[in-house]
Backbone bond lengths (Angstrom), bond angles and torsions (degrees), N, CA, C in turn:
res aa  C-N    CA-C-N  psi(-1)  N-CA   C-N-CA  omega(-1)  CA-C   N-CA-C  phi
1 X - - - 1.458 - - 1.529 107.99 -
2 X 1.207 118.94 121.79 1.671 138.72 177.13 1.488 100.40 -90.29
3 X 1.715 107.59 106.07 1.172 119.47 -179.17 1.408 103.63 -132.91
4 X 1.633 115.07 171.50 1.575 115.46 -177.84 1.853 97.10 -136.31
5 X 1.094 112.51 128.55 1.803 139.66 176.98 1.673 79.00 -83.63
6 X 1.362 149.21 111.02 1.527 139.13 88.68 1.510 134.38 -39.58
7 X 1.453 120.85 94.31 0.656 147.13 178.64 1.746 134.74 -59.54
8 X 1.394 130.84 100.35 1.420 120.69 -161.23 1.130 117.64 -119.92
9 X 1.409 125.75 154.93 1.798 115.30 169.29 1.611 111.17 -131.12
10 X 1.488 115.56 122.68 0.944 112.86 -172.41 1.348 124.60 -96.23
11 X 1.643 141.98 130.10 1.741 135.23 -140.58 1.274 90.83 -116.76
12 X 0.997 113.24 -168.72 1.848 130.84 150.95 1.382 103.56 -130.22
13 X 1.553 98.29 124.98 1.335 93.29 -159.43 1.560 121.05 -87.01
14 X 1.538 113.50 17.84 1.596 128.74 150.55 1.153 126.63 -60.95
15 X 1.534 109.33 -54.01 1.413 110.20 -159.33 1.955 91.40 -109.06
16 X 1.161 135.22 -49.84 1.087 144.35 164.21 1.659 95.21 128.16
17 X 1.111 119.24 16.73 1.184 118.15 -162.85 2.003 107.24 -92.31
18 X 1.542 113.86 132.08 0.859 111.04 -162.28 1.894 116.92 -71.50
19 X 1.298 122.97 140.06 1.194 146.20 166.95 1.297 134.42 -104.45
20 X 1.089 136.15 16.01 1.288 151.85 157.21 1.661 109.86 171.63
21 X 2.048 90.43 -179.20 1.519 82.06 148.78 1.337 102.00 -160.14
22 X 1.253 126.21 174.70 1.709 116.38 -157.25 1.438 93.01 -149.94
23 X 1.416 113.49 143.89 1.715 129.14 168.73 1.715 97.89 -120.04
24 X 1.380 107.30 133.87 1.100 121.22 166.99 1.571 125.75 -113.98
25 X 1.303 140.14 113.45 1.231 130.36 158.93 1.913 129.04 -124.28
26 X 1.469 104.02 123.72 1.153 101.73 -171.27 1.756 104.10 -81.11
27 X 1.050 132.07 -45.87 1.765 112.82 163.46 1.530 121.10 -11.34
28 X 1.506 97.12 -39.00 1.518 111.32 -171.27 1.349 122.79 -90.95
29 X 0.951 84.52 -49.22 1.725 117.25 179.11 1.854 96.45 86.89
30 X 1.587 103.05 51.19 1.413 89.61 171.58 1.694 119.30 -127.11
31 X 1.277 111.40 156.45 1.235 112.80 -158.21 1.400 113.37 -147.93
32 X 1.138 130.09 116.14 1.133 126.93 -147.79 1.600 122.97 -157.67
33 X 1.109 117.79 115.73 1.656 113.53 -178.42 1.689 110.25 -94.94
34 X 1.144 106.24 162.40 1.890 113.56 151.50 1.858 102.17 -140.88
35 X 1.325 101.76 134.69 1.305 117.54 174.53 2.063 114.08 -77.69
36 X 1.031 103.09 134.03 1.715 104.72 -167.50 1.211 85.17 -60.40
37 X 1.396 109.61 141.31 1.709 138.72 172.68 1.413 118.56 69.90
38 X 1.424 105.31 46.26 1.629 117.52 -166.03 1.307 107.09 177.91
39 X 1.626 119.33 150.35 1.339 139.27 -129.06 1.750 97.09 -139.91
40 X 1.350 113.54 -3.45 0.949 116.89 -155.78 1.979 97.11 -95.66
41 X 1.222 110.10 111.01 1.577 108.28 163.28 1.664 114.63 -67.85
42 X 1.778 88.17 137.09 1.593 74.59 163.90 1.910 86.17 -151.63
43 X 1.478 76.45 154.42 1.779 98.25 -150.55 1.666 102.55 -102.97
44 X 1.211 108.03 138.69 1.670 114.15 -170.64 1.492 107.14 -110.16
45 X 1.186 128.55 127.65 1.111 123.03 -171.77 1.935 112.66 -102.68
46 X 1.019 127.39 107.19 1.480 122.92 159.14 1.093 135.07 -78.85
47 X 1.305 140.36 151.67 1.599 152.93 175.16 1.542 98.50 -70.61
48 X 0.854 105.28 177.78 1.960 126.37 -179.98 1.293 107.69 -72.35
49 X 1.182 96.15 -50.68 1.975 117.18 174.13 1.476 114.21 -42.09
50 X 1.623 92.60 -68.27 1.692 103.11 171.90 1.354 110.88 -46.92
51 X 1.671 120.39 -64.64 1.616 112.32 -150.31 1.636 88.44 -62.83
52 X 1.749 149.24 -31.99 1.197 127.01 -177.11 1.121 108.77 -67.32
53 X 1.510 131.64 -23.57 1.684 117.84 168.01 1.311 101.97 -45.53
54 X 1.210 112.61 -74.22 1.297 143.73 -150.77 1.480 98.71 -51.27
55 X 1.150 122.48 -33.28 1.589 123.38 -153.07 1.708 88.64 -94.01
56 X 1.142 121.99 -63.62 1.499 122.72 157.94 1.402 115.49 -31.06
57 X 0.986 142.71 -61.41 1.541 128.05 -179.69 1.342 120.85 -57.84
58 X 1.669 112.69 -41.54 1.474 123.80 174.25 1.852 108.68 -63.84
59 X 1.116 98.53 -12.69 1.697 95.11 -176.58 1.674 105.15 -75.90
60 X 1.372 90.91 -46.09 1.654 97.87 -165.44 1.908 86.73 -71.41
61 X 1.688 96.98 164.16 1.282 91.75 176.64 1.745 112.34 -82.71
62 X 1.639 106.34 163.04 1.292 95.73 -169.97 1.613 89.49 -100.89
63 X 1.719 101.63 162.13 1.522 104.28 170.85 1.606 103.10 -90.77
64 X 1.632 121.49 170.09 1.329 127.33 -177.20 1.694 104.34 -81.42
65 X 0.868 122.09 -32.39 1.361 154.16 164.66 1.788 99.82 -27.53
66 X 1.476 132.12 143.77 1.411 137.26 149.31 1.122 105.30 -23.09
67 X 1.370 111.82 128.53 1.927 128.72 152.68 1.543 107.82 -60.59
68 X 1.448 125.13 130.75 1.117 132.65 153.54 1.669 112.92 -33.24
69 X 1.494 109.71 128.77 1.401 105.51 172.31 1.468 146.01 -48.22
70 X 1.588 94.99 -27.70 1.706 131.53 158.96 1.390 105.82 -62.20
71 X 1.006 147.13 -80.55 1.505 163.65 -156.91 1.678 90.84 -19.55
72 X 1.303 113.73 128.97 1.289 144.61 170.73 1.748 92.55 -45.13
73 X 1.195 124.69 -66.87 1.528 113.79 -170.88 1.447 109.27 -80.36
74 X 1.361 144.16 23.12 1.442 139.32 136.63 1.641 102.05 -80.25
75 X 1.200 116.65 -40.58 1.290 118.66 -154.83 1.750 99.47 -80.37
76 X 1.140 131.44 -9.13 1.689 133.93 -176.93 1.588 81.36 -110.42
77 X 1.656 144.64 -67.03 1.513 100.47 -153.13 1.924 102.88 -115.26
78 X 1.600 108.20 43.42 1.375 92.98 143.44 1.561 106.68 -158.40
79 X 1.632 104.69 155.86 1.371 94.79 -167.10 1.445 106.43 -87.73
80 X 1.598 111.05 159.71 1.051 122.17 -159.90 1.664 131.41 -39.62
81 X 2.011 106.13 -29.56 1.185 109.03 172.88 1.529 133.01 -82.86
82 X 1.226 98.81 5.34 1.575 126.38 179.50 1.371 114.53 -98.00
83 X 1.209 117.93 -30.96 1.836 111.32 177.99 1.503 114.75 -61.30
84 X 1.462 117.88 -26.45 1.503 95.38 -178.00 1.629 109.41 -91.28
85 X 1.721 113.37 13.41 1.382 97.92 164.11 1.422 124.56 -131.70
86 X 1.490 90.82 9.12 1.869 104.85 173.04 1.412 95.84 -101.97
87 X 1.618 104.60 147.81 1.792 101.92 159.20 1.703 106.08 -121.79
88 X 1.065 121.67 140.15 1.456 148.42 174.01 1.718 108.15 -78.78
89 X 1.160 112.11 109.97 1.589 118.09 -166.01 1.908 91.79 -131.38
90 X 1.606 106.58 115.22 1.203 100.62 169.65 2.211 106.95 -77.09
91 X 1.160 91.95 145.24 1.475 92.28 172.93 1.704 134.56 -132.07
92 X 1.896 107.48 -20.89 1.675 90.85 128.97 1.376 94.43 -162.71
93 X 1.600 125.57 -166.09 1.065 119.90 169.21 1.590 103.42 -138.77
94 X 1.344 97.49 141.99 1.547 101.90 -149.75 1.598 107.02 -127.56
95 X 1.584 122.10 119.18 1.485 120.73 -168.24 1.263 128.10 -78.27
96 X 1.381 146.22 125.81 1.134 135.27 -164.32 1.342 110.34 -120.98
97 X 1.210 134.81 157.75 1.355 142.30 160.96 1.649 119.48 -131.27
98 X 1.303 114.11 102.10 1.555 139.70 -166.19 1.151 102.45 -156.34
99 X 2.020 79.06 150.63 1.991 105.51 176.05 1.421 98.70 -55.08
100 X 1.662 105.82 151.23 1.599 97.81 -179.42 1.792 96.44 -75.44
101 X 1.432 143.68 19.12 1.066 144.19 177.01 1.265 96.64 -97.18
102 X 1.250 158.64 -49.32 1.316 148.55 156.34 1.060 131.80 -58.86
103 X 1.551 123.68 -4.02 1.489 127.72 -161.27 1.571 92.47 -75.14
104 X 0.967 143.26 -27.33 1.923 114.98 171.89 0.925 128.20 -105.03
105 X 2.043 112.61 11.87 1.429 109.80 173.40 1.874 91.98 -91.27
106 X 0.989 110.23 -31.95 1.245 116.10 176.79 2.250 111.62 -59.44
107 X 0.715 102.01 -59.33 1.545 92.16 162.53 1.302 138.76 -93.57
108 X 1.379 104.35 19.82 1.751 117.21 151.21 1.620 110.29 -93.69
109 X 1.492 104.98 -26.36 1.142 100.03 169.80 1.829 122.00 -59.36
110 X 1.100 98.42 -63.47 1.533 139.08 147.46 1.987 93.00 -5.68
111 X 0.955 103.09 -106.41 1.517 122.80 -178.23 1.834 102.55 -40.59
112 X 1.049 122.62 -29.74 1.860 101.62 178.96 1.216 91.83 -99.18
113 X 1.276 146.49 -11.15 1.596 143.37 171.21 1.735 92.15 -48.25
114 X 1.472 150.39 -79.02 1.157 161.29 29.13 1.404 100.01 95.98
115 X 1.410 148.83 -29.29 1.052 146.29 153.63 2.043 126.60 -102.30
116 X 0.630 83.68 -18.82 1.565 112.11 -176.87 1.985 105.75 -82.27
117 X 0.940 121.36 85.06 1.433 119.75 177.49 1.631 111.05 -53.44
118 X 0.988 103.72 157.27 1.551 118.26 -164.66 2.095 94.50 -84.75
119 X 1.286 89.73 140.58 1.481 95.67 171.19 1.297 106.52 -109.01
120 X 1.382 110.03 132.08 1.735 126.48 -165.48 1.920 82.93 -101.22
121 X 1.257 109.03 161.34 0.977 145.02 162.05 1.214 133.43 -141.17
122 X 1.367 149.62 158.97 1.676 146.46 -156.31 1.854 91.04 -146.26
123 X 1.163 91.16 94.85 1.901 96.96 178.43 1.627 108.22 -59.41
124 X 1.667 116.17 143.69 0.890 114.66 -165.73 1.045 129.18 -61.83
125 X 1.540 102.74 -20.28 1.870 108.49 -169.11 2.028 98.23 -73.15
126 X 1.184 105.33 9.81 1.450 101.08 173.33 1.397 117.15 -100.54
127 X 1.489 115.85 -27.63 1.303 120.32 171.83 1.528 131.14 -65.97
């Protein structure tokens, strides 16, 4: 199955400081956040209606730039009193090829790769 991981990062748009990050795929119909400093998926569910928003916006190309506050994918993963202080930043979209039986272990994987900060280490021969 030829599917596409769209990839998002969500800020506050005070501090710029990041607050989640979310993979979306309509092939899948999956949708999915992780909150910065946490491992924990949590899964967004859309209507039919939505994923054709949704599937329409992902067609056109996205800019790197803030999502419109309207935009069908602010409007599925934040609730309404949060859009005027989160911003929605697409950041890439990434092609996959998987059984459609793996397609969401494969982009949960996907999504904490991308949420999950990198652990630095200082090799010993430096100490």
């Amino acid at each position: 199955m030829a599917i596409v991981g769209f990839t998002f990062r969500l800020s506050d748009l005070e501090t710029g400081r990041t607050v989640a990050h979310a993979v979306l795929c309509p092939e899948a119909r999956y949708a999915t956040m992780v909150t910065s400093g946490s491992t924990r998926l949590e899964r967004q569910f859309a209507t039919s209606f939505q994923w054709l928003l949704i599937g329409q916006q992902l067609i056109r190309r996205l800019d790197t730039g803030p999502l419109h506050r309207s935009s069908a994918i602010v409007a599925l993963l934040l609730e309404a009193d949060r859009r005027a202080s989160v911003v929605i930043q697409h950041l890439i979209s990434t092609p996959f090829d998987v059984p459609a039986e793996t397609a969401v272990d494969t982009l949960d994987e996907h999504l904490l790769e991308f949420a999950t900060p990198p652990v630095y280490t200082t090799p010993t021969s430096l100490l």
